[in-house]
C-alpha positions, 0 to 999 in steps of 0.5 A, a space after each residue: 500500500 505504501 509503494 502505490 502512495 509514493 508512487 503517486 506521490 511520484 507521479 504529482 511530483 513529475 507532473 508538477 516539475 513538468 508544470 514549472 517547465 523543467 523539462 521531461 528528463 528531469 520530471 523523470 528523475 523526480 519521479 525516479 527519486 520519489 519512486 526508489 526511496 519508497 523501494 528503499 524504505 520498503 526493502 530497509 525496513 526488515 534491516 531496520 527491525 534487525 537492528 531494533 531490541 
């Protein structure tokens, strides 16, 4: 459920950086951001419990 959220989040970023004329390449790259850090937090997070007492 949270990687659909950040992947909106995603697409509402690449959509307004395309609105503020940064050029696709660059909404791409936002998007691309917003998207790995949701993949990131979601694949950390057994690591993350590990560390934990």
């Amino acid at each position: 459920m949270r990687l659909l959220v950040f992947t909106v989040v995603g697409l509402i970023a690449m959509i307004v950086g395309y609105a503020f004329s940064l050029g696709g390449t660059l909404a791409a790259l936002i998007f691309l951001f917003v998207l790995f850090n949701g993949v990131l937090d979601r694949w950390a997070q057994p690591l993350l419990a590990r560390l934990r007492p």
